[in-house]
C-alpha positions in Angstrom: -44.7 -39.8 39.2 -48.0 -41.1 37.7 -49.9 -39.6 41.0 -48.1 -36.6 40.5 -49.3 -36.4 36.9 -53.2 -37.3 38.1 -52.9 -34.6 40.6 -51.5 -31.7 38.4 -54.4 -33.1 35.7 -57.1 -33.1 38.5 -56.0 -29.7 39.4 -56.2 -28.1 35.8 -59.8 -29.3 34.8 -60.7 -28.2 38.1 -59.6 -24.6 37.1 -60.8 -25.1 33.7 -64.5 -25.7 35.6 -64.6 -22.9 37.4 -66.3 -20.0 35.9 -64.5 -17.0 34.8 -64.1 -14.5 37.1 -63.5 -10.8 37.0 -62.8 -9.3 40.0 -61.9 -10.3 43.6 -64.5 -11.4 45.5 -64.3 -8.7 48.6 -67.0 -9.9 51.6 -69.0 -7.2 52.9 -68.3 -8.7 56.6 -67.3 -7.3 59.3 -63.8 -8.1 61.1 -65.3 -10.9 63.5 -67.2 -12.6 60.8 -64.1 -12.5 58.3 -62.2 -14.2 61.0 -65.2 -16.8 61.3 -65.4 -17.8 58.1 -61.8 -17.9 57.7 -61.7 -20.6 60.7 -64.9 -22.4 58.5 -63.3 -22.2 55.1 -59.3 -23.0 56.7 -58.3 -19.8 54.6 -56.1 -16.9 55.4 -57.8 -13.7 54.9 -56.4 -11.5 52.5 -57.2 -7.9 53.7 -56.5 -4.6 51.1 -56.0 -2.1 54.0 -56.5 1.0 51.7 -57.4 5.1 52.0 -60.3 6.6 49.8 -57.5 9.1 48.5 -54.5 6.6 47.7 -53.6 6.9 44.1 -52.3 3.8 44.0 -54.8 1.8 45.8 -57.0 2.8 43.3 -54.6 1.5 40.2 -54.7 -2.1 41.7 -58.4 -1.9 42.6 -58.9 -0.8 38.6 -55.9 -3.0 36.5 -54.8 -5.6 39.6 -58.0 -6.5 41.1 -60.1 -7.0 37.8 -57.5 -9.7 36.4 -59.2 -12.6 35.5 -55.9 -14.8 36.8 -55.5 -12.5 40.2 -59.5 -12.8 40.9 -59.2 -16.8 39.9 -56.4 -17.7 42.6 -57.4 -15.3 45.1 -61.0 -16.2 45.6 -59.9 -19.7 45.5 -57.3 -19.6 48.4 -58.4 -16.9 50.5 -61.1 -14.6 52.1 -60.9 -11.5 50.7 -61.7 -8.0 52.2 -61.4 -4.5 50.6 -61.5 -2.0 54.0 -60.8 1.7 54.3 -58.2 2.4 57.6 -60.4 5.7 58.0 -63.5 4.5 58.4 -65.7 2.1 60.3 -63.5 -0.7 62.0 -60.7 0.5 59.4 -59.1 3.1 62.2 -58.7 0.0 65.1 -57.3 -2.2 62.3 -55.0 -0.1 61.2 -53.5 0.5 64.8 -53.8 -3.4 65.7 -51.7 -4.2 62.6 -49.4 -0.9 62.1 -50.9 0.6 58.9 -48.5 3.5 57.9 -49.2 3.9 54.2 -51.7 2.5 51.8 -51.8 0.1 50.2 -51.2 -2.0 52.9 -51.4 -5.6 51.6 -52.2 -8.0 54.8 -52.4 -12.1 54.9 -54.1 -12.8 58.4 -54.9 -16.2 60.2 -58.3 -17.0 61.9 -56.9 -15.6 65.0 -56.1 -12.3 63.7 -52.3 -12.8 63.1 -50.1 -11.5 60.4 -48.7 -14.2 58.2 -47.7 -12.4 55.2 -47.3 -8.7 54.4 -46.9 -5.7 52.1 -46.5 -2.2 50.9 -47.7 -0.7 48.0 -48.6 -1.5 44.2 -48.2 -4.4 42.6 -48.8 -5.4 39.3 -50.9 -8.9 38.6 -47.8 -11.1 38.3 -45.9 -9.3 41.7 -49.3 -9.8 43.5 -49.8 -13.4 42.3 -46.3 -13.8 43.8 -47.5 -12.5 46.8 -50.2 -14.5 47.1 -48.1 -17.2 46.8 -45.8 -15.9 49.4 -48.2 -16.1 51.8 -49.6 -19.9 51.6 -45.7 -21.4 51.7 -45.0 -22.5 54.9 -41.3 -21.6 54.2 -41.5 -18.2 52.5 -44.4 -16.5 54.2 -42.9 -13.7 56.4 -43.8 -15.2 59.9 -41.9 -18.2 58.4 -39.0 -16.2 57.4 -39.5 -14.5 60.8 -39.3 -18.0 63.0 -36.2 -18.9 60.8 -34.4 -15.9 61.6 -35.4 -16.0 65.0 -34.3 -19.6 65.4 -30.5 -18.8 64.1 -30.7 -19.4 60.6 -28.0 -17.2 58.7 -27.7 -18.4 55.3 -26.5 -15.9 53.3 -29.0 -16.3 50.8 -31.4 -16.5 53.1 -30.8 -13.8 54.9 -30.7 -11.7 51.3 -34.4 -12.8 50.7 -35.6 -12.0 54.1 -33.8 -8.2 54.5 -35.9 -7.5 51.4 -39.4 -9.0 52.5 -38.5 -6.9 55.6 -37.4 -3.9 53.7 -40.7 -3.5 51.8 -42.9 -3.4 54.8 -40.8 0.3 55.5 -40.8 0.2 59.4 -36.8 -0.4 59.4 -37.3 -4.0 60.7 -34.3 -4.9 57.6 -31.7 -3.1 59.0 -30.6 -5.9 61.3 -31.0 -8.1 58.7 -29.1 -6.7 56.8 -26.2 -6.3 58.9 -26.1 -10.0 59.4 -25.8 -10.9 55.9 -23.1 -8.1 55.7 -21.1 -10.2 58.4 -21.1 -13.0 56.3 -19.5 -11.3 53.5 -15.5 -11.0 53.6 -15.5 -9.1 50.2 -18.3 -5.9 50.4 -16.9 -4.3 46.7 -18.2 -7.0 44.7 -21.1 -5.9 42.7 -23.8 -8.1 44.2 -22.4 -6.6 47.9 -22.5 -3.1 46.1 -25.5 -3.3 44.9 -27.5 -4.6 48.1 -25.6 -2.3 50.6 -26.7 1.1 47.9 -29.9 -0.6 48.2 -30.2 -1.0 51.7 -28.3 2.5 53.0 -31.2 3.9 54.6 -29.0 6.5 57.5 -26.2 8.6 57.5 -25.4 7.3 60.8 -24.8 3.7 59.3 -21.7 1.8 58.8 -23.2 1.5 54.7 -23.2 5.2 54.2 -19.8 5.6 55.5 -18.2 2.6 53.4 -20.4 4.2 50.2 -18.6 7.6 51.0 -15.4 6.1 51.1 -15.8 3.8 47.9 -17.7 6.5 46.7 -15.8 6.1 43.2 -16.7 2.6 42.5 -20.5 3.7 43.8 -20.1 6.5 40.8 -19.2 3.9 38.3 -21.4 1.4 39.5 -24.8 3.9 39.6 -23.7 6.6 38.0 -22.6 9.6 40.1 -25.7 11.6 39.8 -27.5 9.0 41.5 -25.1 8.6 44.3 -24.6 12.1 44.9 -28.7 12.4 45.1 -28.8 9.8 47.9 -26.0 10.6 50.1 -26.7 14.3 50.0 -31.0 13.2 50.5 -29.8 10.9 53.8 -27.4 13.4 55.2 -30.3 16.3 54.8 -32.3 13.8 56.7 -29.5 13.3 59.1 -29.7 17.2 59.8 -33.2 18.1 60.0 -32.7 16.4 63.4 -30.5 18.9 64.4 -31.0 22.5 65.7 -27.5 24.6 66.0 -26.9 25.5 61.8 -23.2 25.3 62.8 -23.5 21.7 63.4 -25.0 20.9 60.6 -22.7 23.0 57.7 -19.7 20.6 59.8 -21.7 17.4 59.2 -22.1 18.5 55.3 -18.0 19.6 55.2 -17.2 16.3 56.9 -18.6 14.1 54.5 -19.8 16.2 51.4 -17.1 19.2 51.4 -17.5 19.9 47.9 -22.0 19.7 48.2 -21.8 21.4 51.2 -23.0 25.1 50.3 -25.9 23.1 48.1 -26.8 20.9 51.1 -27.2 23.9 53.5 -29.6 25.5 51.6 -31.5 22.2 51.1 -31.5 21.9 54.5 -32.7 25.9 54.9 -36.0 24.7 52.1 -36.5 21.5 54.2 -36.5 23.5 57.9 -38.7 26.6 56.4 -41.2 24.4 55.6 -41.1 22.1 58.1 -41.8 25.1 61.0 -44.3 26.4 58.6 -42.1 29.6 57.4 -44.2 29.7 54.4 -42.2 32.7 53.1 -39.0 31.9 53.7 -39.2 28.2 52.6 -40.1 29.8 48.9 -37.3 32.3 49.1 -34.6 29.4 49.8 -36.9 27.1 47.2 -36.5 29.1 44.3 -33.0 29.9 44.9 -32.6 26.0 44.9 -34.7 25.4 41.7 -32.4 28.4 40.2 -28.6 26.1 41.5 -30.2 22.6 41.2 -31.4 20.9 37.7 -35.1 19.5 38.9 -37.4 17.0 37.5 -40.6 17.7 36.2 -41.9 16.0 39.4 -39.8 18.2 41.6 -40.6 21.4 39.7 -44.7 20.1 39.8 -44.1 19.5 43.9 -42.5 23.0 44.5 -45.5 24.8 42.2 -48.1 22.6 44.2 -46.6 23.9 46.8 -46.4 27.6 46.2 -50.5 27.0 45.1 -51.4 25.3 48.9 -49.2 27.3 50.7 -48.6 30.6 49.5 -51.1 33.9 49.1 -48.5 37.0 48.0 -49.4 37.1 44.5 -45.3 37.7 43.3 -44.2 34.5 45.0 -47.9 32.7 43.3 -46.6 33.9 39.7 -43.3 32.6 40.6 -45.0 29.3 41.1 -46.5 29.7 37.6 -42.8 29.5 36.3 -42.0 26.6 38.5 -45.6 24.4 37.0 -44.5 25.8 33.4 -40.9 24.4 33.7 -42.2 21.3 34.3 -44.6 21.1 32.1 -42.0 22.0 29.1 -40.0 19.1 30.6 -42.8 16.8 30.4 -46.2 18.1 29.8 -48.9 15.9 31.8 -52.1 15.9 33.8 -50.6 16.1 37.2 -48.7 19.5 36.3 -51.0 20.8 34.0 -53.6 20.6 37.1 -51.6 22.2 38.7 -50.7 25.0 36.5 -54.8 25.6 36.2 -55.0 25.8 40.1 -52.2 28.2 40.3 -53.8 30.3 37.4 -57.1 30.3 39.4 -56.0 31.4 43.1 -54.6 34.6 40.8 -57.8 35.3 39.5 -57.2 34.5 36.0 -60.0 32.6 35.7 -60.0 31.9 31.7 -56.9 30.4 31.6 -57.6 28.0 34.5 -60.4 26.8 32.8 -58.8 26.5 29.5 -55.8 24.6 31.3 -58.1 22.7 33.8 -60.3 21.4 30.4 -56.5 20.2 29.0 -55.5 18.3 31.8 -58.8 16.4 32.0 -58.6 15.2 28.5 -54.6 14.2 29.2 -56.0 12.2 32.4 -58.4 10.8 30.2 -56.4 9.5 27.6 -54.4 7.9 30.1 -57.0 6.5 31.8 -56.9 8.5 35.0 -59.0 9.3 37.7 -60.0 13.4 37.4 -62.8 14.0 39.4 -61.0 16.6 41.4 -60.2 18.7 38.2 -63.9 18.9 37.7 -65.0 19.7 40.9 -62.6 22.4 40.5 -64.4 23.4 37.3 -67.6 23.6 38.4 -67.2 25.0 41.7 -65.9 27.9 40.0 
């Protein structure tokens, strides 16, 4: 106990000694020397696989990356590099280690292999956690990988490693998942609800078809409007593989009979769009937005939408209406921007401006980056 005590002591002037620090400490290497001093230094690298354009990559860069507690542990236990997938030596990496999205969050050994990994933003205490993840030779993910693989099927395990797999998004927790399932004699209970509503990722899946048939307890449990939203957003997905429209209105009757009209022209929007039927896809999109109560992000996607997409000045008008319902539902930089862009591809020039100038100071007062709004403003 005492050399327990001595060692936590030793341990806590020794971070009380070392000097405050900011920032992560990213090396300016390339990938053959990061691996060099990793083998020097006995360190895993920590590698922030990011694009120039990701909004988030830029949030942990500005409010993760700057914590004085993140930049403390991580410079301490690891080689850290900062590289964009789309440049440089970023395009080889990104194939080598199946970057799909940004940010991709990467813990890799002196040989170049994946230890630890992760998708997307984190706030300091998630990405401390992380971090932590990684150096425990029980809970790192090619640890959780080589129990898995050697038979282990704990039940609580096998929770904890579906979701490490889940966040990496390449459907690697779907097996997983269906192990721990086969544990479990009662599904209904609400931890069993909870992780199979979590976890229903197909419409071909033995979880979507027990949700459709408990699909009363799944109302009480989420409320319905959130379980209509993901069966109807899975079976959509379902259909867009699918070519003959008659096959697809009988997989809507078969398991959303009442949705099924709704769904069809969901899957009209989707299809439009998807074979670049500009026109059409915002025909069937406004008739949606007319059937279907939208969020103000949905509302801002469709107008954004209209403004990339579109050049007949009626259906550009009509994405006016679609970037002012949103903003009266919640009035921010993202749709405001939009609304200026719209405003500007009709000619209305003044008002763009006058919008543009709005969102900017909205963006600003919540700290965001708007460098695009004023390029727009002064190429004008």
């Amino acid at each position: 106990m005492k050399s327990v005590f001595l060692a936590f002591l030793f341990s806590f002037s020794l971070m009380l000694s070392l000097p405050a620090q900011s920032h992560i400490d990213f090396k300016s290497l390339e990938w053959k020397q990061l691996l060099r001093q990793a083998a020097e230094e006995d360190k895993l690298i920590f590698l922030d696989a990011y694009a120039s354009w990701c909004g988030p990559c830029k949030m942990m860069d500005k409010k993760v990356f700057t914590d004085a507690k993140v930049a403390a542990f991580y410079n301490q236990n690891f080689v850290n590099a900062q590289i964009d997938m789309e440049k440089g030596e970023g395009p080889k990496l990104a194939e080598k280690y199946e970057v799909r999205a940004y940010p991709t969050l990467l813990f890799i050994n002196s040989r170049g292999d994946v230890i630890h990994r992760s998708l997307g933003y984190h706030d300091p205490d998630a990405f401390l956690e992380l971090g932590q993840q990684a150096l425990d030779p029980q809970r790192s993910l090619a640890a959780m990988d080589a129990r898995y693989q050697k038979g282990e099927r704990d039940p609580d395990f096998l929770r904890k490693y579906a979701e490490m797999r889940y966040e990496i998004f390449d459907d690697s927790h779907l097996p997983v998942v269906e192990a721990y399932l086969r544990t479990q004699k009662d599904w209904t209970s609400p931890e069993n609800m909870e992780f199979i509503f979590r976890y229903m990722e197909s419409a071909d899946s033995k979880l979507f078809d027990f949700v459709v048939e408990h699909r009363t307890d799944f109302n009480e449990a989420f409320g319905k409007e959130v379980v209509d939203d993901r069966l109807e957003s899975l079976l959509v997905n379902r259909a867009m593989g699918m070519s003959d429209e008659a096959e697809v209105e009988a997989l809507f009757r078969k398991h959303l009979p009442e949705e099924a009209d709704v769904l069809m022209l969901r899957y009209r929007t989707f299809k439009a769009r998807a074979t670049k039927n500009y026109n059409a896809y915002a025909g069937y999109a406004l008739e949606y937005a007319e059937r279907v109560p939208m969020s103000w992000e949905e509302l801002n996607g469709l107008a954004w939408d209209f403004y990339q997409l579109l050049d007949d000045k009626k259906l550009l008008k009509k994405g006016v209406k679609l970037a002012q319902k949103s903003v009266a539902l919640n009035k921010n930089y993202y749709n405001m921007d939009t609304l200026a862009a719209l405003y500007h591809k009709l000619g209305k020039k003044g008002k763009a401006d006058k919008i543009a100038r709005e969102a900017i100071e909205l963006a600003k007062a919540e700290g965001m980056d708007y460098s695009e709004t004023e390029q727009f403003l002064r190429s004008k």
